[in-house]
C-alpha positions in Angstrom: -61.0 158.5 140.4 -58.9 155.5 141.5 -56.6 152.9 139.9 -57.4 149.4 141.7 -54.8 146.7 141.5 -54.7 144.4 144.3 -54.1 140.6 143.1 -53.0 138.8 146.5 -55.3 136.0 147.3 -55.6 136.5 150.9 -56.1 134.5 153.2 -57.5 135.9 156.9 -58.5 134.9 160.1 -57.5 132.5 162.6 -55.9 129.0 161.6 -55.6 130.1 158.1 -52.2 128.8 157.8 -53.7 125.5 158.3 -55.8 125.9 154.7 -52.2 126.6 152.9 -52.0 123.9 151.2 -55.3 123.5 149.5 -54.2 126.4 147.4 -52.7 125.6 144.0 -48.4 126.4 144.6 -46.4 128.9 142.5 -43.8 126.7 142.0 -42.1 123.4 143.3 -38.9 124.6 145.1 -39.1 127.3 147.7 -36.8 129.9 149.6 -38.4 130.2 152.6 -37.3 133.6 154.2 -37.1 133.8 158.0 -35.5 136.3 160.5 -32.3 136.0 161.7 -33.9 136.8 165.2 -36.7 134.6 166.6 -40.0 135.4 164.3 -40.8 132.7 162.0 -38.8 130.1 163.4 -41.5 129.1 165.9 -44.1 128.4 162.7 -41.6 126.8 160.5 -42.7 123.1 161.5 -46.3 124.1 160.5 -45.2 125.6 157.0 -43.3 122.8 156.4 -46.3 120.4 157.4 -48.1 122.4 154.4 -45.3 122.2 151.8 -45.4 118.6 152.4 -48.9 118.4 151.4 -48.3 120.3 148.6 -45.3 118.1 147.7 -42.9 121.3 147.8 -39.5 121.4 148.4 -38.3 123.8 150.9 -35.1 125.7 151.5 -34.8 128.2 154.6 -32.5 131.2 154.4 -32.6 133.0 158.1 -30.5 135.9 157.6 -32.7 138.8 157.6 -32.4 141.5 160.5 -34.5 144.8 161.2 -34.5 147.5 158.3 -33.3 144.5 156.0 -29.4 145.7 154.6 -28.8 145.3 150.8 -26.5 143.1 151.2 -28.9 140.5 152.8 -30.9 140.5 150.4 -28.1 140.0 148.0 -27.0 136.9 149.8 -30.6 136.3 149.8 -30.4 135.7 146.3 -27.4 134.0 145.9 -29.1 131.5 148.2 -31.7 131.5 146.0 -30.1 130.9 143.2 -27.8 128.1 144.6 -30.7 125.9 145.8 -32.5 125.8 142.3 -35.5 127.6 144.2 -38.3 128.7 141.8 -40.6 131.0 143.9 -40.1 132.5 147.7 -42.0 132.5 150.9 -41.8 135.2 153.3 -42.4 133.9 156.9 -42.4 136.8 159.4 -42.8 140.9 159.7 -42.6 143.6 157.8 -38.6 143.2 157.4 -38.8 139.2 156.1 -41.6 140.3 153.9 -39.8 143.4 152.3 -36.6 141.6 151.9 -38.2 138.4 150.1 -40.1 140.6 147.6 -36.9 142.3 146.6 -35.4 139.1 146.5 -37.7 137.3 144.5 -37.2 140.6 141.9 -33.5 140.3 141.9 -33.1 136.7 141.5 -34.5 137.0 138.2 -32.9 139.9 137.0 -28.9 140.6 136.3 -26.8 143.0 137.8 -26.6 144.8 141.3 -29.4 145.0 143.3 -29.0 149.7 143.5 -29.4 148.9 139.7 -32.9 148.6 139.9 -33.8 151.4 142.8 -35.6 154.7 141.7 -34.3 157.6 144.3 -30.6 158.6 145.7 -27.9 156.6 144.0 -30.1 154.3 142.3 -29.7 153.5 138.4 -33.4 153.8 137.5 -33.6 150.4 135.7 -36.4 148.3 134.8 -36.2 144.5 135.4 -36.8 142.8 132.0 -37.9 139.3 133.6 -40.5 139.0 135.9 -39.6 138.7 139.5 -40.4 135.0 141.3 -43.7 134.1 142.4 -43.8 135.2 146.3 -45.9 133.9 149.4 -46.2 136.1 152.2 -47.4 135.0 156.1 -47.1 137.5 158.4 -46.3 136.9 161.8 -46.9 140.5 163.0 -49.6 143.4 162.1 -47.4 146.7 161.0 -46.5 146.9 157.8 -49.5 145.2 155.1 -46.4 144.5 152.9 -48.3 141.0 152.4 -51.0 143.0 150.3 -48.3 145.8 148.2 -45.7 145.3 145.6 -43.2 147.5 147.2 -40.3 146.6 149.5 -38.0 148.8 152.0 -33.9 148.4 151.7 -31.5 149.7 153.5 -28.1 150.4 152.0 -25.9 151.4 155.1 -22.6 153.3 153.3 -24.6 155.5 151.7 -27.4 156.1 154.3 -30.5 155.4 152.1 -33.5 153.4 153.3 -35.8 153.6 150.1 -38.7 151.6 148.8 -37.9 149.3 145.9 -41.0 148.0 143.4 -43.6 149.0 142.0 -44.3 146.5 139.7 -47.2 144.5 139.2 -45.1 141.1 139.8 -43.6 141.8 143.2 -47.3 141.6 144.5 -47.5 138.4 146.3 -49.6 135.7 144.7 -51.0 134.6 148.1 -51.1 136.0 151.6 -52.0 134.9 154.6 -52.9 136.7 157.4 -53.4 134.3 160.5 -53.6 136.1 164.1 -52.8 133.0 165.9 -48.7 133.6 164.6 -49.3 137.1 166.0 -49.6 136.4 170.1 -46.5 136.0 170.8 -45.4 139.6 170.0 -44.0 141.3 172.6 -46.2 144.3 174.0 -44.0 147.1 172.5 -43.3 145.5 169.4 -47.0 145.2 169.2 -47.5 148.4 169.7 -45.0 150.0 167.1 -45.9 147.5 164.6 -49.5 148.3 164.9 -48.3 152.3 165.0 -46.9 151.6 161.8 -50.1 150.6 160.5 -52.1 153.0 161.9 -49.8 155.6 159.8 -50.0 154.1 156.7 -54.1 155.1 157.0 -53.3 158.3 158.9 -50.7 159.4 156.1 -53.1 158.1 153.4 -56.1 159.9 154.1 -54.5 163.0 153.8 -52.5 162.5 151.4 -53.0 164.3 147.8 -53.5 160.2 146.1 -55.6 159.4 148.4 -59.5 158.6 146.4 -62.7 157.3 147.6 -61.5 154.0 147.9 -58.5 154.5 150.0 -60.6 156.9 152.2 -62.7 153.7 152.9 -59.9 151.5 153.7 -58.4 154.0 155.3 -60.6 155.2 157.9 -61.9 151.7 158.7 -58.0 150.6 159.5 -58.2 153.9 161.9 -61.3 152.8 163.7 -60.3 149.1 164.2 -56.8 149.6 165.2 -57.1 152.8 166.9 -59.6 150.8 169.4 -58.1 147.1 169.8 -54.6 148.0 169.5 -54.0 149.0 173.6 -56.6 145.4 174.1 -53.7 143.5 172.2 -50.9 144.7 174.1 -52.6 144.1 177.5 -53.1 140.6 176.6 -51.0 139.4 173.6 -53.4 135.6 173.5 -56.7 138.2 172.8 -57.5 136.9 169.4 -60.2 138.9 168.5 -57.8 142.1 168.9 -54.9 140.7 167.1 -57.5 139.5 164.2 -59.2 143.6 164.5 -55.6 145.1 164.1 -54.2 142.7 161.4 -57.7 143.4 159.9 -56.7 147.1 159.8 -52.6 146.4 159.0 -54.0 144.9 155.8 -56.5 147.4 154.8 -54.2 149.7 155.3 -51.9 148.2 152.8 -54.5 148.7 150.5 -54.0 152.2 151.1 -50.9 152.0 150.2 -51.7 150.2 146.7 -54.5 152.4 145.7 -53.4 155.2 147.4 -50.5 156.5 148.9 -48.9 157.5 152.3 -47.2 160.8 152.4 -43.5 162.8 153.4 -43.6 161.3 157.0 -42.7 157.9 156.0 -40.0 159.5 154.2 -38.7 161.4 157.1 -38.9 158.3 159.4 -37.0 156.8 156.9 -33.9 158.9 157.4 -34.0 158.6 160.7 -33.8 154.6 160.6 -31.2 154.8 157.7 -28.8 156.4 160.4 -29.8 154.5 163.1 -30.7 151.1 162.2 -31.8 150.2 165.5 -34.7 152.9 165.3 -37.7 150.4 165.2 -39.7 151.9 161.8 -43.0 151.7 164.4 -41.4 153.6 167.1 -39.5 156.5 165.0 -43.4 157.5 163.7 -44.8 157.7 167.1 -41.6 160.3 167.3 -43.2 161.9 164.8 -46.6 161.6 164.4 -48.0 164.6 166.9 -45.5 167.0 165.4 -45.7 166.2 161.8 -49.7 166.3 161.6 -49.7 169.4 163.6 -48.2 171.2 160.8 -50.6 170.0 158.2 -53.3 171.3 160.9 -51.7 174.3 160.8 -51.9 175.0 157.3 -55.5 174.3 157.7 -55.5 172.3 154.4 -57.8 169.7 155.4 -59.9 170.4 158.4 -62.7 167.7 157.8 -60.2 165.2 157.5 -58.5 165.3 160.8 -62.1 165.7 162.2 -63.0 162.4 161.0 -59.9 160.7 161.4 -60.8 162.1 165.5 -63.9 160.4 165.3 -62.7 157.2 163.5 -60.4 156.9 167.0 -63.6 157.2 169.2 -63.8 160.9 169.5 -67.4 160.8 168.9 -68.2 164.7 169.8 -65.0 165.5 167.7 -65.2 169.2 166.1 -61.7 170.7 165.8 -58.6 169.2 163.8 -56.6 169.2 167.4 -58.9 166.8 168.9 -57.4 164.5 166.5 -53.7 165.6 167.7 -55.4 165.0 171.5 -56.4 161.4 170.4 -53.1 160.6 169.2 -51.4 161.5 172.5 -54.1 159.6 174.3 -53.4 156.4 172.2 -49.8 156.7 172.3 -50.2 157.0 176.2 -53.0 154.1 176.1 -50.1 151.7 174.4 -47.5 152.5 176.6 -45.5 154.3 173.9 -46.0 158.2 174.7 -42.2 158.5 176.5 -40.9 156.7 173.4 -37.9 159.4 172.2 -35.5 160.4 169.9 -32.6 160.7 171.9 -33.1 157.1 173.5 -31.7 156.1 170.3 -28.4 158.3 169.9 -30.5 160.9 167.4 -29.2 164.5 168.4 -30.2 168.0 167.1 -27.1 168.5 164.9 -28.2 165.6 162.3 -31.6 167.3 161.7 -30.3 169.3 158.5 -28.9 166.0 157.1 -32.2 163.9 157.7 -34.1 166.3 155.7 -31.9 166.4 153.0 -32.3 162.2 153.0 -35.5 162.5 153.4 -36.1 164.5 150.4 -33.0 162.8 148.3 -34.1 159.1 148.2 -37.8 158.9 149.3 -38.6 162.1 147.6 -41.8 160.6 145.6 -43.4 160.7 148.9 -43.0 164.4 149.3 -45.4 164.7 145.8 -48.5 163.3 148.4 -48.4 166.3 150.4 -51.5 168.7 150.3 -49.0 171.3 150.6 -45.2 171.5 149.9 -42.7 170.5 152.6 -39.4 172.4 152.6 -36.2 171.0 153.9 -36.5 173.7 156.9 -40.1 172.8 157.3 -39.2 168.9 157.5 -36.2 170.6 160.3 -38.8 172.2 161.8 -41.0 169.0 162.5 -37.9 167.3 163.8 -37.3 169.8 166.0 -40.8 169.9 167.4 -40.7 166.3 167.8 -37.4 166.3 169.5 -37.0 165.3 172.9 
């Protein structure tokens, strides 16, 4: 049984930002969102050569930052608002992406922006008006937020980092998923990006949503990344392996939208709501060997981290550690197996107060588990993935 709902026109494959503007626009006046760093600003010319085609207005706000704050995405849409703008594009990562989608929601809807956040100290409301029509290009191959209706916040005085959406509106209208805007990511950022991806199918093939359909995006996300993501951060200009991993970034945001990634996301997300320099990438690898051991553990689904062994070129896989042996191997294949918690100021003490976050405001998450994660079982996987 599976609920399908994926209405992105995608566009994929090399120079596909070139064929933007043959596509019919969602409006005549757009917010282009950019970083306040350098991804996005390298491409703008060639976006704009496409909205010029299209006769479309443009407007560029380049404010938003890693783990996007609330309250850039609130200026976001005062900006918004201020230029007359009457649909958004998203030009850059996971971070620009998530940021314009919640901006594009807010913009059309009163009030503040917690009002309309399901988890913590969110109100629970519902939008009444539908959110502004929203183009995303990614830049980078990590999050498939240009395929989902969902977008990650941070709000910093409270320490929540929660997923906002949901709705059927905040899924772009197009997306396009060009590799050639993806060379010039640095090796490491390539490597959690693609980490990040490579969860997103992990988590969703053994998570409790997960349905025939997921399981097929799913596992061919595992296989593609799992095997070009090392080529691509060898040599960043290989196209065919940043075209294989954004392949698998976006099919695993379809396992997002049919399916559904479990708890670890949510724990990873109280780590980077305390330390917002914790690249989202980077604190999963922290996680990742520690938190599927204990599923293996319970011996809940045996087949699954067989296959999922196999799917990352463990052909003569037979045990559910041979999958825990493959994800040491690819971590130390991407340069990423010394990547630790303490490098970023996370210490022992705060593990009791994670999983507590965790649990408060990305709870839903917990429901995707095959078997039921305390708060000292989630202190447990920190600990075992300390060092």
């Amino acid at each position: 049984m599976f609920n399908l709902y994926a209405p992105t026109r995608v566009l994929f494959g090399a120079g596909q930002l070139n064929n933007l503007h043959k596509l019919a626009m969602p409006g005549k006046k757009a917010a282009v969102v950019i970083s306040n760093g350098k991804s996005g600003l390298g491409f703008l010319p060639r976006l704009e050569e496409q909205m010029k085609l299209c006769s479309v207005e443009i407007k560029v706000f380049d404010k938003v930052e890693p783990n996007p704050l609330k309250s850039t995405v609130e200026a976001g849409v005062a900006f918004i608002r201020e230029n007359g703008c009457d649909f958004v594009i998203a030009l850059g990562g996971g971070s620009v992406m998530d940021a314009a989608k919640v901006m594009a929601m807010l913009a059309a809807n009163p009030g503040d922006l917690w009002d309309y956040v399901f988890g913590g100290t969110g109100k629970g409301l519902i939008g009444k008006n539908p959110a502004l029509p929203m183009i995303a290009i990614t830049t980078t191959a990590g999050t498939g937020s240009e395929v989902d209706q969902y977008g990650v916040v941070t709000k910093p005085d409270t320490n929540e980092k929660i997923g906002i959406g949901g709705r059927d509106d905040m899924f772009p209208v197009i997306a396009v998923v060009d590799p050639e805007l993806m060379t010039s990511v640095p090796p490491q950022f390539t490597a959690f990006q693609g980490w990040d991806a490579l969860s997103h199918s992990m988590e969703g093939y053994i998570s409790a949503a997960g349905n025939i359909m997921s399981d097929m995006y799913a596992l061919t996300a595992i296989e593609n990344i799992a095997k070009y993501l090392p080529i691509a951060i060898k040599d960043g200009n290989n196209l065919e392996a940043r075209e294989k991993i954004a392949f698998g970034n976006t099919l695993s945001g379809f396992v997002m939208v049919v399916g559904g990634v479990t708890s670890q996301h949510s724990l990873e997300h109280a780590l980077s709501a305390y330390h917002q320099g914790l690249p989202h990438g980077a604190g999963l690898v922290m996680l990742s060997k520690a938190y599927f051991s204990h599923f293996i553990i319970q011996q809940i689904c045996d087949d699954r981290f067989v296959k999922m062994a196999q799917a990352m070129g463990v052909a003569d896989a037979k045990r559910p550690k041979d999958f825990i042996d493959a994800l040491g191997k690819l971590q130390f294949d991407c340069g990423i197996d010394n990547v630790k918690m303490s490098d970023y100021g996370i210490q022992p003490g705060e593990f009791e107060t994670l999983a507590k976050n965790a649990k408060d405001t990305m709870g839903g998450l917990f429901s995707c588990d095959r078997c039921e994660l305390s708060i000292d079982d989630c202190i447990k996987i920190f600990k075992n993935a300390y060092r």
